[in-house]
C-alpha positions as CSV (number, residue, x, y, z in Angstrom):
1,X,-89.9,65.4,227.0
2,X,-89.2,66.3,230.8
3,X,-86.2,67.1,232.0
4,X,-86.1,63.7,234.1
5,X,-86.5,61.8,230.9
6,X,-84.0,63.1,228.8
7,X,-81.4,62.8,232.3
8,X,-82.3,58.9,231.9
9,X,-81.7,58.7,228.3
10,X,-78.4,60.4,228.6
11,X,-77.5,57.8,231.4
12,X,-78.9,55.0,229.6
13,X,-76.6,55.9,226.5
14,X,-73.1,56.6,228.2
15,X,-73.6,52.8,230.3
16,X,-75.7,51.3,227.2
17,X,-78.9,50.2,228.9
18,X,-81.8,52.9,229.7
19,X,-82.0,53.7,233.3
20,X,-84.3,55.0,235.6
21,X,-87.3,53.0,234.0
22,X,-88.6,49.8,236.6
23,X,-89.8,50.6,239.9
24,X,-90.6,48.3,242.5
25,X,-93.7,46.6,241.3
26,X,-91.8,46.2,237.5
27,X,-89.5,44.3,239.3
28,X,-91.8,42.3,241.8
29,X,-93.8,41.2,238.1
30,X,-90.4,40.7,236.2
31,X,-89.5,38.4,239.0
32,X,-92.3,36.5,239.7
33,X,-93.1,36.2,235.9
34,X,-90.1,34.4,235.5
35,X,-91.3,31.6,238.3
36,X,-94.2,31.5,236.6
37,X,-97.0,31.1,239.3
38,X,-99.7,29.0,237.3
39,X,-97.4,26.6,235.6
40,X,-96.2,26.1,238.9
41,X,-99.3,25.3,241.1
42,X,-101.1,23.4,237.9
43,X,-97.7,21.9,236.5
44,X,-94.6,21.7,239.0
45,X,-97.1,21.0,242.2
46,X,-98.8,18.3,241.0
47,X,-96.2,16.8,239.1
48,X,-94.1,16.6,243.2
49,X,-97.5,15.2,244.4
50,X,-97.2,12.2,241.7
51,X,-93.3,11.6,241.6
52,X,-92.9,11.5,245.1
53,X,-96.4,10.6,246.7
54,X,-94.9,13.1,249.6
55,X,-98.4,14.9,250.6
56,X,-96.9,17.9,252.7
57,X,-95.8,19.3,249.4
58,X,-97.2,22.7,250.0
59,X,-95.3,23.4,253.2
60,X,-92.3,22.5,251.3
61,X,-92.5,26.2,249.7
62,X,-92.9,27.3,253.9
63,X,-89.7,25.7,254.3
64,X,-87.9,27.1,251.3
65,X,-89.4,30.3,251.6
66,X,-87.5,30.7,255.3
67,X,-84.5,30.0,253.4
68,X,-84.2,32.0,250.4
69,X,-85.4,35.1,252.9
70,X,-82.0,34.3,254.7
71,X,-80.2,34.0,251.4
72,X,-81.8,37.3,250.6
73,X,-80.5,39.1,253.7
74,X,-77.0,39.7,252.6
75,X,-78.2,39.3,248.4
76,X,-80.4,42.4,249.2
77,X,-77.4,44.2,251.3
78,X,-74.8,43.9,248.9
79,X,-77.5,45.5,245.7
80,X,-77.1,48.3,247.7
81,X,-73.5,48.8,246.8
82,X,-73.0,46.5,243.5
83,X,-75.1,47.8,240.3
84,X,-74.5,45.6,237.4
85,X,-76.6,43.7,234.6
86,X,-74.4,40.4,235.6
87,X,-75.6,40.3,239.0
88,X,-74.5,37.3,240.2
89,X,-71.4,37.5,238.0
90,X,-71.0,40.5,240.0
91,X,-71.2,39.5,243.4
92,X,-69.1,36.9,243.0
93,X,-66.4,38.6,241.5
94,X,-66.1,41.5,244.2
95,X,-67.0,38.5,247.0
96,X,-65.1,35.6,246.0
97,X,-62.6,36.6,243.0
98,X,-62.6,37.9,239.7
99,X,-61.6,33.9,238.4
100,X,-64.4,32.4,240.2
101,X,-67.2,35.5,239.1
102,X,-65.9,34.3,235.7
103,X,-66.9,30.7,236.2
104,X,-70.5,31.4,237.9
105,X,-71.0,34.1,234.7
106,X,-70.6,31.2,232.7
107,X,-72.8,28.7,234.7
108,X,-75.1,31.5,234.9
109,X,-75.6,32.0,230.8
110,X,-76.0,27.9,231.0
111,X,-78.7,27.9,233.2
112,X,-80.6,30.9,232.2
113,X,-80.7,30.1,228.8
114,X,-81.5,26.1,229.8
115,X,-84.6,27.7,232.2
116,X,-85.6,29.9,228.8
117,X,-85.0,27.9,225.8
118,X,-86.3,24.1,227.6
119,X,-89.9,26.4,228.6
120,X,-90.3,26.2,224.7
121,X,-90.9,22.7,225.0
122,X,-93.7,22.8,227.5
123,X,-95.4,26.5,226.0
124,X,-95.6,24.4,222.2
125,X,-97.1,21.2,223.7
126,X,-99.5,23.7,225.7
127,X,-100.4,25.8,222.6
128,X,-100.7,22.9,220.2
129,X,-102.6,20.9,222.3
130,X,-105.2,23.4,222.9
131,X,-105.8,25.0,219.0
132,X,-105.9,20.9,218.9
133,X,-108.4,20.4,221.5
134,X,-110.7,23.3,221.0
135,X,-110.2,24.0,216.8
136,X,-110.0,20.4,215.7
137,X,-106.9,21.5,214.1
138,X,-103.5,19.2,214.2
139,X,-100.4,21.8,214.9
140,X,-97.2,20.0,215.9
141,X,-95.6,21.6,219.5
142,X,-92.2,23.4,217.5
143,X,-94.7,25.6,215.3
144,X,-96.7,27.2,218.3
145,X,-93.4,27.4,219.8
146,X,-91.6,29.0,217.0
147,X,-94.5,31.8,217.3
148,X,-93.8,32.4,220.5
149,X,-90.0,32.6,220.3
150,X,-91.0,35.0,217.4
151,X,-93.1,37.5,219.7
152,X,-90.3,37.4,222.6
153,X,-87.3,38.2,220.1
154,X,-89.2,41.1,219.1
155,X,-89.8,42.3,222.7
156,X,-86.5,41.3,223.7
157,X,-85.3,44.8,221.6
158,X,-87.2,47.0,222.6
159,X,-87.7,48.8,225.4
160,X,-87.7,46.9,229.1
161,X,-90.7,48.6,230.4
162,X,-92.7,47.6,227.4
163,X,-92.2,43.7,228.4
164,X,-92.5,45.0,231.9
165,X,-95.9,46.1,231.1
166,X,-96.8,43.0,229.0
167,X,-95.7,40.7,231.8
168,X,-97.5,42.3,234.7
169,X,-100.6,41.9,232.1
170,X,-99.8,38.3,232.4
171,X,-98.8,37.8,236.0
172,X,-101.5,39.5,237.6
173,X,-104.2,37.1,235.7
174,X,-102.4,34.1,236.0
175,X,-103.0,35.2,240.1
176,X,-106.5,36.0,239.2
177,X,-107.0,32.4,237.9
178,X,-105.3,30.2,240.5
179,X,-107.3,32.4,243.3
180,X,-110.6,31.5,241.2
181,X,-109.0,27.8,241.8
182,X,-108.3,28.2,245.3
183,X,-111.9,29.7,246.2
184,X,-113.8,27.1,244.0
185,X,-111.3,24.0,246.0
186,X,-112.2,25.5,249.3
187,X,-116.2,25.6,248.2
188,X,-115.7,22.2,247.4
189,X,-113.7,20.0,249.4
190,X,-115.0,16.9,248.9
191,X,-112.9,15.6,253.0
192,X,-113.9,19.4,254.3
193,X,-111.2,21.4,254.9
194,X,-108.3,20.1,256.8
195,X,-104.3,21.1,257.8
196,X,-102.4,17.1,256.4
197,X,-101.0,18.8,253.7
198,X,-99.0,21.1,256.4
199,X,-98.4,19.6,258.9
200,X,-94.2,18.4,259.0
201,X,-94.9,14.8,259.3
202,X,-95.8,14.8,256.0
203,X,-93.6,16.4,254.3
204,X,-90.2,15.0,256.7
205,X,-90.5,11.4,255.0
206,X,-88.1,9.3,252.9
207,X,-89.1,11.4,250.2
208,X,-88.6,14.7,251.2
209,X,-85.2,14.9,249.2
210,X,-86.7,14.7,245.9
211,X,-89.8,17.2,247.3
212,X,-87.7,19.9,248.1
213,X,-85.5,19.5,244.9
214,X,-89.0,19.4,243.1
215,X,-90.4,22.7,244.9
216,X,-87.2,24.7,244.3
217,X,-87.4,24.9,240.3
218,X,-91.0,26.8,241.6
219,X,-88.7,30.1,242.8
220,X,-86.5,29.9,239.9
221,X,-85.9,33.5,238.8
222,X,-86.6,35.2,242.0
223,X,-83.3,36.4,242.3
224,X,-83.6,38.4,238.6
225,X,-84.5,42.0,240.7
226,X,-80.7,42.6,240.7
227,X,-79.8,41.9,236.6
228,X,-81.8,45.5,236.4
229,X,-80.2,47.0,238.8
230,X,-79.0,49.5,235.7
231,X,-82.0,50.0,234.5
232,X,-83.9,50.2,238.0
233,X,-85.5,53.4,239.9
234,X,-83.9,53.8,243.0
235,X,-82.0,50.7,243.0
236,X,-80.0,51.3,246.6
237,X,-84.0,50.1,247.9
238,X,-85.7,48.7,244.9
239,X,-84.0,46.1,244.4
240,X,-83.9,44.7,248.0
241,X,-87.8,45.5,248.5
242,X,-88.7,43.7,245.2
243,X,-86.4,40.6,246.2
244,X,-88.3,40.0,249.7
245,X,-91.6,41.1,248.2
246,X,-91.4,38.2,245.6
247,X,-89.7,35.4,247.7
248,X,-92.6,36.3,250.6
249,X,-95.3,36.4,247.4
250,X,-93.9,33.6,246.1
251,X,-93.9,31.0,248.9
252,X,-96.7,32.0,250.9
253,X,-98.6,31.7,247.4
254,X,-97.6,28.6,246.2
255,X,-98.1,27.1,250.2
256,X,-101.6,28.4,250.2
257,X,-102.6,27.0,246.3
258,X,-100.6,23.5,246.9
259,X,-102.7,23.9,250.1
260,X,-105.9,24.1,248.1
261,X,-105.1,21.8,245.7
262,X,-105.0,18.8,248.1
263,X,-108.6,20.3,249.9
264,X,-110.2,20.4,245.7
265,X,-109.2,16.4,245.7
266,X,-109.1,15.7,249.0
267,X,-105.9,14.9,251.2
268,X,-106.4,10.9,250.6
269,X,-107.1,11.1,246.9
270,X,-104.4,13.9,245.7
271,X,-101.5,12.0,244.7
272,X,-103.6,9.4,243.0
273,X,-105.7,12.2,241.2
274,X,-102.3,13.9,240.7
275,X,-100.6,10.5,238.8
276,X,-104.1,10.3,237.1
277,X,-104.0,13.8,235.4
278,X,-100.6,15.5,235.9
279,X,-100.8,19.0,235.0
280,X,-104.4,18.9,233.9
281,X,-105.6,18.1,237.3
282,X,-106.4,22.2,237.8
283,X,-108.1,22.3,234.7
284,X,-110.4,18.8,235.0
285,X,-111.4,20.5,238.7
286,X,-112.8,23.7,237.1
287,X,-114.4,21.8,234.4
288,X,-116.4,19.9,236.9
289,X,-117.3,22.6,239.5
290,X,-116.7,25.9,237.6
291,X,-117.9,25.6,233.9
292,X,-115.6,24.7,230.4
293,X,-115.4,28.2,230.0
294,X,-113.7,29.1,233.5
295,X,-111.4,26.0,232.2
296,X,-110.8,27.1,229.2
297,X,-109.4,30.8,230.0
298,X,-107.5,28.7,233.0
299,X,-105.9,26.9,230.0
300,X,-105.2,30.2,228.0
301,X,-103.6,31.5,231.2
302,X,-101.9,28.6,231.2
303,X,-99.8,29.4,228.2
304,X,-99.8,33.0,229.0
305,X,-98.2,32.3,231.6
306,X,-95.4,30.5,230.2
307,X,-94.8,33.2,227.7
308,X,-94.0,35.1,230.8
309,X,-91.6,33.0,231.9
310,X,-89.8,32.9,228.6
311,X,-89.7,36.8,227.8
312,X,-88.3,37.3,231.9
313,X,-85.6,34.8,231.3
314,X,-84.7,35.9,227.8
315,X,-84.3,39.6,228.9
316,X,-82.1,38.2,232.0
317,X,-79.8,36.4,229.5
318,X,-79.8,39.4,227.3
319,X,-78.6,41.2,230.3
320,X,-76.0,38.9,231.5
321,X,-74.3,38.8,227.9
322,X,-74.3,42.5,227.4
323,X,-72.6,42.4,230.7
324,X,-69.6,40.2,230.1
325,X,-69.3,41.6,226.9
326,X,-68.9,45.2,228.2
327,X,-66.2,43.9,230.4
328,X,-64.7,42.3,227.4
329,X,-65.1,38.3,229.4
330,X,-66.8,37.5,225.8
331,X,-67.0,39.4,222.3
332,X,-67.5,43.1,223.1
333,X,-69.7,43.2,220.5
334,X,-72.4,41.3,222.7
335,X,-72.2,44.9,224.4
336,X,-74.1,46.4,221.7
337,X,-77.2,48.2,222.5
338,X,-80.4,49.4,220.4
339,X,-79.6,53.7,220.3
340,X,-83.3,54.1,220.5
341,X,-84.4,51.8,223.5
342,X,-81.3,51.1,224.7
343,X,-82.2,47.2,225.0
344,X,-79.0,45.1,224.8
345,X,-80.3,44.1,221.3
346,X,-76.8,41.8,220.7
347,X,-77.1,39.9,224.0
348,X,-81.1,39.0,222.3
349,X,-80.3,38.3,219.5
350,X,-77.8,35.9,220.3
351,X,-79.7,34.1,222.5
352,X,-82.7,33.9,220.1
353,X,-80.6,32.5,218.1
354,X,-79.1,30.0,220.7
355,X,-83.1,28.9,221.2
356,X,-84.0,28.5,217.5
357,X,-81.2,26.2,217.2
358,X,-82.4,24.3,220.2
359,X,-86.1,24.2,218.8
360,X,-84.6,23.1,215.4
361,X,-82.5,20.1,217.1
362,X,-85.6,19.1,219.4
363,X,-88.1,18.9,216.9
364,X,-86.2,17.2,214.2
365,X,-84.7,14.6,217.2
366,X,-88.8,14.4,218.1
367,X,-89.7,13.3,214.4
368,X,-91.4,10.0,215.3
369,X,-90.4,9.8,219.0
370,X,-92.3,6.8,220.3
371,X,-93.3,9.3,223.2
372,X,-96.1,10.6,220.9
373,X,-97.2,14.1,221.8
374,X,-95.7,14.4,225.3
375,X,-92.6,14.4,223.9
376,X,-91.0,17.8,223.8
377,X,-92.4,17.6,227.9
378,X,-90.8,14.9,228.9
379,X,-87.5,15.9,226.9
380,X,-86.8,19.3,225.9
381,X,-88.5,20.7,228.9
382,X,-88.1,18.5,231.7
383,X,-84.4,18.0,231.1
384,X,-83.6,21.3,229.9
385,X,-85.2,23.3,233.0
386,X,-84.1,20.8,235.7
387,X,-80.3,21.4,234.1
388,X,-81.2,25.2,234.9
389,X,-81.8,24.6,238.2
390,X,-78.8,22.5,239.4
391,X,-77.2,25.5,238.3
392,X,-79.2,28.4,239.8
393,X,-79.6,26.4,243.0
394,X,-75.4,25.8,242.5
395,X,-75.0,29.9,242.2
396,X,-77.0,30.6,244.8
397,X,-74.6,28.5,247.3
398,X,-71.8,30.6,245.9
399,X,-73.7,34.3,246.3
400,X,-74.3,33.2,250.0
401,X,-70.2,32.7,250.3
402,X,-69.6,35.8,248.5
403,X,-71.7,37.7,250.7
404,X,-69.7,36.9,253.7
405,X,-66.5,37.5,251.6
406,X,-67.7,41.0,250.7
407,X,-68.7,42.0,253.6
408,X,-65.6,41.1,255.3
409,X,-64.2,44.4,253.5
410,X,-67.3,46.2,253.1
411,X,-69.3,45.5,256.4
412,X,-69.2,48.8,258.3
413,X,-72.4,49.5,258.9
414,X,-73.9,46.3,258.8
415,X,-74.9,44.0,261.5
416,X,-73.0,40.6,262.0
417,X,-76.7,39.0,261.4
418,X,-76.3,40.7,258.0
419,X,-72.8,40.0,257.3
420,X,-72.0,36.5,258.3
421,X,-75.3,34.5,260.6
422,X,-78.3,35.2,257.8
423,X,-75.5,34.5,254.3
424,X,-74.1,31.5,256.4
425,X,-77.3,29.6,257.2
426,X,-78.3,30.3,253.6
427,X,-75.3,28.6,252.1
428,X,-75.9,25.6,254.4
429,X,-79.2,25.2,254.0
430,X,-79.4,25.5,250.1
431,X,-76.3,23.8,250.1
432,X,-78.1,21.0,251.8
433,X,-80.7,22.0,249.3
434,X,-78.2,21.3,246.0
435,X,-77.1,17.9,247.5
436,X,-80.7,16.7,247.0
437,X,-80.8,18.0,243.8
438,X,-77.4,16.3,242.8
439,X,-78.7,12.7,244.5
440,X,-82.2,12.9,243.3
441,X,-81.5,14.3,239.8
442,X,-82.3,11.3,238.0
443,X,-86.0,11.2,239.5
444,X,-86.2,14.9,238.1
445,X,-85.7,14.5,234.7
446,X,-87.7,11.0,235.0
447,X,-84.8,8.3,234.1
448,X,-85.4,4.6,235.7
449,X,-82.6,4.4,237.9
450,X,-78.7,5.8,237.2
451,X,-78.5,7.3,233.5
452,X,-75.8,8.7,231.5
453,X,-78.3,11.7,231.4
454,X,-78.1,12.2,235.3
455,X,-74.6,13.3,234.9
456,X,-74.3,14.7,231.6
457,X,-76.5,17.5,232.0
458,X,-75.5,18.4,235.1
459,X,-71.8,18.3,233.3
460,X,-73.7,20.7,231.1
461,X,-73.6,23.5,233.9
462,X,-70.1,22.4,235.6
463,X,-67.6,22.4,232.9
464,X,-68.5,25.7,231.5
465,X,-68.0,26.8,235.1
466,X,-64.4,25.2,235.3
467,X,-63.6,26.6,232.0
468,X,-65.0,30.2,232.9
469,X,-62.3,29.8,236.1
470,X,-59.6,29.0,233.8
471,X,-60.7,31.3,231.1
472,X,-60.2,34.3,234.7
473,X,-57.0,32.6,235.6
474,X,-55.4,33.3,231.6
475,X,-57.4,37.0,231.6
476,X,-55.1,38.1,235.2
477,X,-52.0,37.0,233.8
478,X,-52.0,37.8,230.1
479,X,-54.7,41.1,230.4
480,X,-54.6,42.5,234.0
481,X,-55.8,45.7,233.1
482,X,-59.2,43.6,231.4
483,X,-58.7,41.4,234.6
484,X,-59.0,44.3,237.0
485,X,-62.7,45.6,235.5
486,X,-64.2,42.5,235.7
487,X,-67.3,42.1,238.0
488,X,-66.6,46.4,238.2
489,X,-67.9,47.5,235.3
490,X,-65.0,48.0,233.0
491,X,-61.3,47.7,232.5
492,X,-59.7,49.5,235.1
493,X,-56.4,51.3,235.4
């Protein structure tokens, strides 16, 4: 073992998780993994098309590109000085106040583990319906997707870069796939190729509300870079190049597939075909023009890359637990760490078993459902990950304020673009961005009209964040010294 190695293991066993183990491009995969680039452009883009008939759905991902670059400004500043697991947690503690970093922790394990544990829904309707389709063989949703909740428990133990290594596998072939897509939809293009889809006029319509809440779920996870900020080479840089890299990846990606998508179908014909086939649309277009077999690995990809997304937003809820439990915010036994691959093994396990609870419930409530097979889609996962969401999109808007808050102590050095302009404009415009969420919300988890669902699971993400502030409030006057650590690390004299 080199000398460089056995440095990192001694610093990965005095802070509890390894260190000195993702570089750049670990990071760029972890993060884009967890937004999950296929189930995007064949899922989450033509799902917009159809809900909201809005065609300029692929510059939607322009737009919100410009403005999670701003938000990423100050975000990528302040990883230079702030080196925590909690991330967020974090950065709102040192930016806003220890109470509030409490509440956004809080709101953060809600919506990290809704993003992870409602993806089961979709991956077991995926899975099952394929061994159904191709093998002849009946499997209901909940047992392909208590095999894959098997596979990323185990990898949630062991060491990071193993499901670092695993995911890039994943990532780079779901890309492989949707560029296969992309050239076969230009080939094609049944209207020749042509700019509708981006030009503003059709995306700035009545429904470009619900569009942009739609698009946003699509970036989900790309601010993960700074959770391994431990366990990251270099992290002063890393983490600020592998945060631009993946919100530039991600939108000019998802623009130029969307962009694609509506050149395969044709501008006129792609919210029809869109409403016709839902997330099959993809797979129906490289059936016809590219061979079952091209379709078939598509499909395979498919659930791959779901799995993805499931194992990047498990180890980031790993992370956040073993966090607050090192500061003592929850059990310090949620600190505890594997001694031989220093993965936050306690923070895993708990929220394995958070999601087999949640698989349990959901498949035993689905017994019957009149919604046949689509149901753990149109339940489990629709409302589970549009309740992660509201939240992420919610934290956001508060890392944009505790930029400027931070960096009202901490800004020598730093340019008033940096400080206040870039973190302000981000808070408005996802601000802005959360409104439409919020007013849209029932349309996103597909209720006719007001529901008691449209609140309750955003109440879901709230409450636990009002608590978490109330929860900071009792820590600073009955345990300041506990009070003092948190968001730093550790109790602090």
């Amino acid at each position: 073992m080199s000398q460089e190695q056995t440095l990192a293991q001694q610093q990965g066993s005095e802070s509890g998780l390894g260190k000195r183990t993702l570089g750049v491009p670990a990071l760029v995969f972890m993060i884009i993994a967890a937004s999950a680039p296929l189930t995007v452009v064949a899922g989450g883009t033509t799902s917009n098309f159809a809900v909201t008939e809005v065609l300029g759905i692929p510059l939607s991902f322009i737009v919100l590109g410009v403005c999670l670059a701003l938000f990423a400004v100050g975000y990528a500043a302040m990883s230079a000085h702030i080196r925590n697991a909690g991330a967020f947690y974090a950065y709102i503690s040192q930016g806003l106040g220890r109470a509030a970093g409490v509440g956004s922790a809080w709101v953060a394990l809600v919506a990290y583990n809704a993003m992870q544990v409602g993806i089961y829904g979709l991956f077991g309707f995926a899975s099952a319906s394929f061994i159904g389709s191709k093998l002849g063989i009946e499997v209901p949703w909940w047992a392909t997707a208590l095999a894959g909740f098997l596979v990323v428990g185990w990898l949630g133990i062991n060491k990071v870069d193993l499901s670092a290594k695993v995911i890039a596998v994943l990532v780079g072939l779901e890309f492989l796939a949707v560029l296969i897509f992309d050239i076969i939809a230009l080939a094609v293009a049944p209207e020749g190729i042509s700019g509708a889809s981006m030009a503003p006029s059709n995306l700035f319509t009545a429904g470009v509300g619900a569009a942009l809440a739609f698009s946003i779920a699509g970036f989900m996870g790309f601010e993960s870079a700074a959770i391994y900020s431990e366990e990251a080479k270099d992290p002063k840089r890393s983490i600020a190049r592998a945060t631009y890299i993946a919100v530039a990846v991600i939108s000019l990606f998802y623009a130029f597939s969307g962009w694609a998508t509506t050149i395969a179908t044709g501008p006129s014909q792609i919210v029809a075909k869109s409403q016709e086939f839902g997330p099959d649309l993809i797979f129906v277009f490289l059936n016809e023009h590219g061979g079952m077999l091209l379709a078939d690995v598509t499909q395979i990809l498919f659930i791959t890359s779901l799995f993805a997304a499931l194992m990047a937003f498990h180890n980031a809820v790993a992370r956040y637990a073993f966090s607050l439990g090192r500061e003592g915010v929850l059990p310090r036994s949620l600190a505890r760490v594997n001694p031989r691959t220093f993965a936050p093994v306690a923070g895993s396990l708990a929220q394995s078993a958070l999601a087999l609870v949640m698989l349990i419930i959901f498949a035993v409530a689905g017994t019957g459902s009149e919604l046949g097979a689509l149901y753990p889609v149109l339940t489990f996962f629709t409302w589970l990950t549009n309740t992660g969401a509201f939240g992420l999109v919610l934290l956001l808007v508060l890392i944009s304020a505790a930029v400027i808050g931070y960096f009202r102590k901490h800004g020598t050095g730093y340019s008033l673009w940096t400080r206040l302009i870039a973190p302000a404009l981000a808070m408005l415009s996802l601000g802005v961005v959360f409104v439409l969420i919020v007013v849209n919300f029932n349309v996103l988890i597909g209720a006719e009209g007001a529901s008691a669902l449209s609140w309750l699971l955003p109440a879901l993400v709230v409450v636990p964040g009002i608590a978490g502030v109330a929860w900071g409030l009792y820590l600073k006057s009955a345990r300041p010294s506990l009070y003092a650590g948190i968001g730093y690390g550790g109790e602090q004299d």
